[in-house]
TORKOLKOL-549027 format. One line per 10 residues: for each residue x, y negated, z negated of C-alpha. Coordinates in nm, 4 decimals. Each point is the difference from the previous one (the first is absolute). Layout:
X/Y/Z | ...
END
This chain:
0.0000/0.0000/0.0000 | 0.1541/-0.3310/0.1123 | -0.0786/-0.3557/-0.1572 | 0.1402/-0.3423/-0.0069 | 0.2687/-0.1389/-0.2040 | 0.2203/-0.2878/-0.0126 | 0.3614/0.0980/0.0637 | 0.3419/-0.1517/-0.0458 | 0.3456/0.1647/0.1241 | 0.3137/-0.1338/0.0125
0.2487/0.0522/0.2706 | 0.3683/0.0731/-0.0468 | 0.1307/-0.3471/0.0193 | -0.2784/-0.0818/-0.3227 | -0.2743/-0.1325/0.1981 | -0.3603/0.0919/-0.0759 | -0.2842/-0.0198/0.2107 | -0.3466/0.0277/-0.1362 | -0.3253/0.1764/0.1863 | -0.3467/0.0983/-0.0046
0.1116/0.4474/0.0978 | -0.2144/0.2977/-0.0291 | 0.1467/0.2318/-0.2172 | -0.1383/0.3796/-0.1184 | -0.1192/0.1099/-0.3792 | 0.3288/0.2487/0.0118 | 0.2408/-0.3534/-0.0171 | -0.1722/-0.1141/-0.3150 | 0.2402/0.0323/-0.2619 | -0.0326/0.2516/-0.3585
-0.2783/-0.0183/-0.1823 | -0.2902/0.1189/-0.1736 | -0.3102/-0.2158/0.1013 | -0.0446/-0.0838/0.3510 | -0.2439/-0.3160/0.0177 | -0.1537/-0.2065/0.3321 | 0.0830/-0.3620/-0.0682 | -0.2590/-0.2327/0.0247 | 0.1873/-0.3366/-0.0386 | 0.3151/-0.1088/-0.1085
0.1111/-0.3375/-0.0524 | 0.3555/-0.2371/0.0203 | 0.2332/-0.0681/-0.3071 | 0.3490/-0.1552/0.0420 | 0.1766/0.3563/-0.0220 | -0.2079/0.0880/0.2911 | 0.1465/-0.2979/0.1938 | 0.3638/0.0674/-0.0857 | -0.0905/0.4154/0.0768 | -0.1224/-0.1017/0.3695
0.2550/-0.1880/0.0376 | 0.3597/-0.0582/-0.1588 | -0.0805/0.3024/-0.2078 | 0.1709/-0.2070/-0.2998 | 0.1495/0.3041/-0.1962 | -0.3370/0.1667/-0.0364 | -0.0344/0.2906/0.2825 | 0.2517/0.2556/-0.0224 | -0.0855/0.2405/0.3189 | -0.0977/-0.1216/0.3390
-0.2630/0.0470/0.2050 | -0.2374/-0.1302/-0.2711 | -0.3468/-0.1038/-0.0377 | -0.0213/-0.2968/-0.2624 | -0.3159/-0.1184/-0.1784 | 0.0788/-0.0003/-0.3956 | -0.4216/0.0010/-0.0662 | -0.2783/0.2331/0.1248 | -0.3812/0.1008/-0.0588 | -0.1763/0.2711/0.1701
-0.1004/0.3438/-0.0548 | 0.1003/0.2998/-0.0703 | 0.0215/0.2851/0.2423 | 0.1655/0.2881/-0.1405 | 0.1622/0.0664/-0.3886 | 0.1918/0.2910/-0.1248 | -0.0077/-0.2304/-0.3222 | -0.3328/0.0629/-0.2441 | -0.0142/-0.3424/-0.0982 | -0.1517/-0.1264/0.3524
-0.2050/0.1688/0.2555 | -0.1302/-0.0717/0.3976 | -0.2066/-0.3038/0.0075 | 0.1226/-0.1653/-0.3204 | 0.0615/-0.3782/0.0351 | 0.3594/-0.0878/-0.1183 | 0.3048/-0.3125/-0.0464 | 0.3611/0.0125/0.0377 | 0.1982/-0.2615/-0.0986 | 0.3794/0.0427/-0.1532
0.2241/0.2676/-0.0354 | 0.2155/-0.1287/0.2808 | -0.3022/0.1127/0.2663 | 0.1026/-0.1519/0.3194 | 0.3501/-0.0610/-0.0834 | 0.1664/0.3531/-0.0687 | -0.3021/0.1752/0.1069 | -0.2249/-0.0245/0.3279 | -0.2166/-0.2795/-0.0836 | -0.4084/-0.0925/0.1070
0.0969/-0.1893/0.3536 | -0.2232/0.3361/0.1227 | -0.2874/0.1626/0.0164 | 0.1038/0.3014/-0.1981 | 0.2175/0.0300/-0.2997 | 0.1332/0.2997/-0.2433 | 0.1459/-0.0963/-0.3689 | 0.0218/0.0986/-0.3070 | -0.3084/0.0574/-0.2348 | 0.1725/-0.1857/-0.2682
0.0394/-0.3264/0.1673 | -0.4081/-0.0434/0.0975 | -0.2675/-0.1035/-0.1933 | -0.3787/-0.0082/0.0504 | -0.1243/-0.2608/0.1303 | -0.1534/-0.1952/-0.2319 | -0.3962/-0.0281/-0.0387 | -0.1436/-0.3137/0.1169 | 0.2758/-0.0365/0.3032 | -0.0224/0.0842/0.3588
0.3376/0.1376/0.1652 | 0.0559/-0.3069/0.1998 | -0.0655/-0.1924/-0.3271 | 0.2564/0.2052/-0.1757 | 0.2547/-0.1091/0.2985 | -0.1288/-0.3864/-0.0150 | 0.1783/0.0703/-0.3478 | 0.2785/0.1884/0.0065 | 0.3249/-0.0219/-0.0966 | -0.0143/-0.3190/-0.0418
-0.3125/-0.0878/-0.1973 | 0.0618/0.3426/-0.1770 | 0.3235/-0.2023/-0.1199 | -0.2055/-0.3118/-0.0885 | -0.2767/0.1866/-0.2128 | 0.3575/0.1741/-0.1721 | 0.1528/-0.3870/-0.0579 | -0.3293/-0.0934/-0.1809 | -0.0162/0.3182/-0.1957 | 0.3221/-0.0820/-0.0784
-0.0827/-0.3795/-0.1052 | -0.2684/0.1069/-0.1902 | 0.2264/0.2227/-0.1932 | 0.2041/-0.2468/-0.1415 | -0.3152/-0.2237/-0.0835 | -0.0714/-0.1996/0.2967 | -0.3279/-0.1277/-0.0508 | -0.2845/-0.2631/0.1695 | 0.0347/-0.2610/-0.2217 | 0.4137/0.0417/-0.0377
0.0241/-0.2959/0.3339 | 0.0578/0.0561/0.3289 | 0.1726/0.2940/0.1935 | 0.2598/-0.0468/0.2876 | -0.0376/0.2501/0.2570 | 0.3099/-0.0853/0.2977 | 0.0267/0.1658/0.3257 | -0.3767/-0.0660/-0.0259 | -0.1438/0.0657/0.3475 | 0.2112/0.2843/0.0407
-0.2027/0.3576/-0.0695 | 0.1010/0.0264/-0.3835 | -0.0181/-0.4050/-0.0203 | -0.3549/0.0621/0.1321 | -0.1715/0.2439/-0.1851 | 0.1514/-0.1250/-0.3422 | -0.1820/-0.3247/0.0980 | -0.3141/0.1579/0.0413 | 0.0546/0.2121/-0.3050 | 0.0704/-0.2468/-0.2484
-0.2446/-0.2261/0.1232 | -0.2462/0.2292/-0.0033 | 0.1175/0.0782/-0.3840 | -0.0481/-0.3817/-0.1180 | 0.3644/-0.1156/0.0397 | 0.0924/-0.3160/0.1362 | 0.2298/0.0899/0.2933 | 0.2770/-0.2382/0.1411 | 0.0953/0.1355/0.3556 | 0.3545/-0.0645/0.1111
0.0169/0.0258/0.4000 | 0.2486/-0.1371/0.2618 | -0.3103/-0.0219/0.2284 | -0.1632/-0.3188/-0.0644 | -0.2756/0.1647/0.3039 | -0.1029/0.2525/-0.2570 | -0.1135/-0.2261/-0.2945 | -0.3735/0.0668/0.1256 | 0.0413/0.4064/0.0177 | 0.1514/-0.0426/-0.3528
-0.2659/-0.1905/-0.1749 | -0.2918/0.2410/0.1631 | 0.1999/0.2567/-0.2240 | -0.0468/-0.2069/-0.3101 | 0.3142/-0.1828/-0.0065 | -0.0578/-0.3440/-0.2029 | 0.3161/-0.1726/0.1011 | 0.2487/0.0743/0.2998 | 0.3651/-0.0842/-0.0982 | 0.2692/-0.0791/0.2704
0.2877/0.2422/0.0472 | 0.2592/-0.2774/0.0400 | -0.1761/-0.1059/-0.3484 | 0.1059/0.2621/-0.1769 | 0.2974/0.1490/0.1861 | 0.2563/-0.2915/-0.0630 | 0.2700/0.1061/-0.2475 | -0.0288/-0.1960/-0.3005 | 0.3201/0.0035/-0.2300 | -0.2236/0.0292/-0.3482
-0.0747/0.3084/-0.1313 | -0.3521/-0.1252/-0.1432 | -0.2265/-0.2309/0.1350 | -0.3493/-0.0411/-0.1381 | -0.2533/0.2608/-0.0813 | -0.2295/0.0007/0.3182 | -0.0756/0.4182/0.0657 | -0.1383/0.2288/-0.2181 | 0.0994/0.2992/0.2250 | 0.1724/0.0621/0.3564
-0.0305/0.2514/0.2675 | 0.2610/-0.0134/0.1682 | 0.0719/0.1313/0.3621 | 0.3138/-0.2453/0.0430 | 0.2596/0.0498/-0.1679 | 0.3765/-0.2101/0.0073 | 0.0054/-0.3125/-0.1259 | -0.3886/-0.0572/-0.0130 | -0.0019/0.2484/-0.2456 | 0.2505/-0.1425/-0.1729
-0.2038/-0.3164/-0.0344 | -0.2982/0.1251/-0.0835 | 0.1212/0.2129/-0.3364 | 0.1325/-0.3812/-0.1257 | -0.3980/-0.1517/0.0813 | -0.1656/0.2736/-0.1748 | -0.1413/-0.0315/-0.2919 | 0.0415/0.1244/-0.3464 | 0.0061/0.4001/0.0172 | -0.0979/-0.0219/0.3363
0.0710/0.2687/0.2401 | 0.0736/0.0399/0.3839 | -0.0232/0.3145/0.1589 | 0.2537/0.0245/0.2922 | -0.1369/0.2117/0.3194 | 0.2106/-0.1376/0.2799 | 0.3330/-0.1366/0.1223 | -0.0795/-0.1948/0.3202 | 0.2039/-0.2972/-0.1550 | 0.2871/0.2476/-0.0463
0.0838/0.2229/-0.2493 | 0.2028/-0.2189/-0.2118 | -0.0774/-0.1182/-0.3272 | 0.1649/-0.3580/-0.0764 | -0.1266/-0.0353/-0.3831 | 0.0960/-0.0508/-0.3377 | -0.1373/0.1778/-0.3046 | -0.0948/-0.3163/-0.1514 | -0.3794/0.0687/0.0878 | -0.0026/0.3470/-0.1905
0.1592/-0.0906/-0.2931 | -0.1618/-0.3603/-0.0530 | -0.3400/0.0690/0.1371 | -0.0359/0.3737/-0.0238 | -0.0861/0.0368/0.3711 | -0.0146/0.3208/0.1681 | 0.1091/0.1431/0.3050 | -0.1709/0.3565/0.1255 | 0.1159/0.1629/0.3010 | -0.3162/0.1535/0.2030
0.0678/0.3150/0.1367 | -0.2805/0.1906/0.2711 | 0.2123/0.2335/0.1417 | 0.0332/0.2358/-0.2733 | -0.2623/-0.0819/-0.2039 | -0.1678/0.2967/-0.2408 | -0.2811/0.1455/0.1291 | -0.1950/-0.0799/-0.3082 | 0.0626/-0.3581/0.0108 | -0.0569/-0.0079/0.3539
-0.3241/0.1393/-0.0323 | -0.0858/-0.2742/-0.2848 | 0.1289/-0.2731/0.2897 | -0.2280/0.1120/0.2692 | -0.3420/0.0475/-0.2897 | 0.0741/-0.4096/-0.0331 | 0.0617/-0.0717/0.3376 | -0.3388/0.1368/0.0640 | -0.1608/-0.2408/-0.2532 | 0.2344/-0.3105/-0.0344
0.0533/-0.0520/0.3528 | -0.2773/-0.1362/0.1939 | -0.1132/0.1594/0.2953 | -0.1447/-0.3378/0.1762 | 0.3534/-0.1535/-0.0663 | 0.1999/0.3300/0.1461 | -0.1907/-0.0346/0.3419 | 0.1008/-0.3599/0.0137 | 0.3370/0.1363/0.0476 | -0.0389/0.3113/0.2393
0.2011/-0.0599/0.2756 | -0.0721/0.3008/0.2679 | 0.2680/0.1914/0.1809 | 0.0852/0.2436/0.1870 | 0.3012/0.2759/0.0519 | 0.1421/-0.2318/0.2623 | -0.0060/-0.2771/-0.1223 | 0.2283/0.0677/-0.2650 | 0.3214/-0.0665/0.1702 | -0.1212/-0.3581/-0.0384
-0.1486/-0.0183/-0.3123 | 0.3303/0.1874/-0.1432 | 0.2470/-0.3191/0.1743 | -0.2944/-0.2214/-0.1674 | 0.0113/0.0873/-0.3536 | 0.3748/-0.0089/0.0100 | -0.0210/-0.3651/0.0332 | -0.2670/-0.0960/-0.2509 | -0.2740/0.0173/0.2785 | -0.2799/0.2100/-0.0792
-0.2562/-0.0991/-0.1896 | -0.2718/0.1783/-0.2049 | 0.0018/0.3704/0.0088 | -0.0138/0.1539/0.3760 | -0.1573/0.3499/-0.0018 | 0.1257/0.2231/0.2516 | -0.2244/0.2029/0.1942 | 0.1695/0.3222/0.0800 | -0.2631/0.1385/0.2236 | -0.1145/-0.3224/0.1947
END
């Protein structure tokens, strides 16, 4: 049985070229559950996978696509069964292993979970990755006693896909959100989220020399990194926390630990890749009820197999917008 899948291979000299091939069930790689995707959708590791590759695929050819929903066509595992309805996000899907850039996929049991009640499949991929990340960064806020009435949260990168559902998200919570874009275009798209007040890149990407300035955030998600970051932990205030998801400002930190020790701030790495099961499953049960649905359409951006090529360059450069769900079998 033959079906579509997006392919890159690389040529002696390094080069890769990327296309929409036919390919048969006996290519998919090991695994236990084989599952017809539905959608996927576009991160920035899928971008660097089409493309540069960026450390992250070790064997070529290779079919990227670090997110999938569909369902499942045949298990040798007891846990799922034909027809079940399931999410894959994590565990390196896409990068090391044959990703869901096709219309058939086989993985491990242990990385899927149901899909949770209340969300369609191409909901589930509106999501992904990314706003599974952003529901995580609030979870993680929360944790450390962000609250409503604490003042208002700074979410950067914030048209970006985790930039975008945190928006909606915390909005939708009761928190006053301060969006920090480069994209003075997407102001309007931003406050339709629930954004209350758009804040300038250039405002808050200069390098200041002071370790504190005054207390302005309660919280931070953070999808920036480098010396925004940097910035940011000085502004927030008093045992305020940021929770670091991204490095598209580089992956350098240029700080001091004056913040920590004078203001008790905190600084929690978000990880999705190899998140527990059990807390993943806990992430997607709020996604499905602190994430409105109205807002996540508002997003969509529809694809298909191949147009990824594009959309891949795009997101490289800070140019997609929303969350674009890929359409494996348009």
């Amino acid at each position: 049985m033959t079906f579509n899948a997006l392919l890159v291979e690389k040529d002696e000299a390094g080069k890769t070229k990327v296309s929409v091939q036919q390919l048969t069930t006996d290519q998919l790689p090991e695994g236990n559950v084989t599952v017809a995707v539905d959608y996927s959708t576009v991160n920035y590791k899928d971008g660097l996978c089409i493309g540069p590759g960026g450390g992250l695929v070790r064997t070529y050819p290779h079919v990227p696509g670090i997110d999938m929903a569909g369902t499942v066509e045949q298990s040798s595992d007891n846990r799922y069964k034909a027809g079940d309805k399931v999410v894959l996000t994590g565990w390196r899907y896409g990068e090391a292993h044959w990703g869901g850039y096709a219309q058939k996929t086989r993985v491990n049991a242990d990385w899927l979970v149901p899909l949770p009640e209340g969300l369609t499949t191409k909901q589930a991929m509106a999501v992904g990755t990314a706003g599974f990340t952003a529901m995580l960064s609030v979870m993680a806020l929360e944790d450390h006693g962000l609250k409503p009435e604490g003042g208002p949260v700074l979410v950067t990168g914030a048209a970006g896909g985790v930039g975008s559902v945190a928006t909606a998200i915390l909005a939708h919570l009761g928190y006053e959100v301060a969006a920090v874009t480069g994209r003075p275009e997407a102001a309007d798209y931003l406050k339709s989220l629930g954004a209350t007040q758009i804040v300038a890149r250039e405002d808050i990407n200069e390098t200041v020399k002071r370790p504190l300035e005054a207390e302005t955030w309660a919280g931070c998600i953070d999808a920036v990194g480098g010396d925004m970051l940097a910035r940011i932990l000085g502004q927030l205030k008093y045992g305020g926390s940021a929770a670091a998801v991204g490095l598209a400002g580089g992956a350098g930190l240029p700080a001091t630990v004056i913040p920590f020790l004078l203001r008790g701030v905190n600084l929690l790495g978000i990880d999705s890749v190899h998140c527990p099961t059990e807390k993943r499953l806990a992430v997607w049960k709020r996604v499905a009820t602190d994430l409105p649905m109205d807002k996540l359409e508002d997003m969509i951006v529809p694809a298909t197999l191949e147009d990824l090529p594009q959309l891949g360059a795009n997101i490289l450069k800070g140019q997609v917008k929303g969350r674009v769900v890929v359409d494996v079998n348009a």
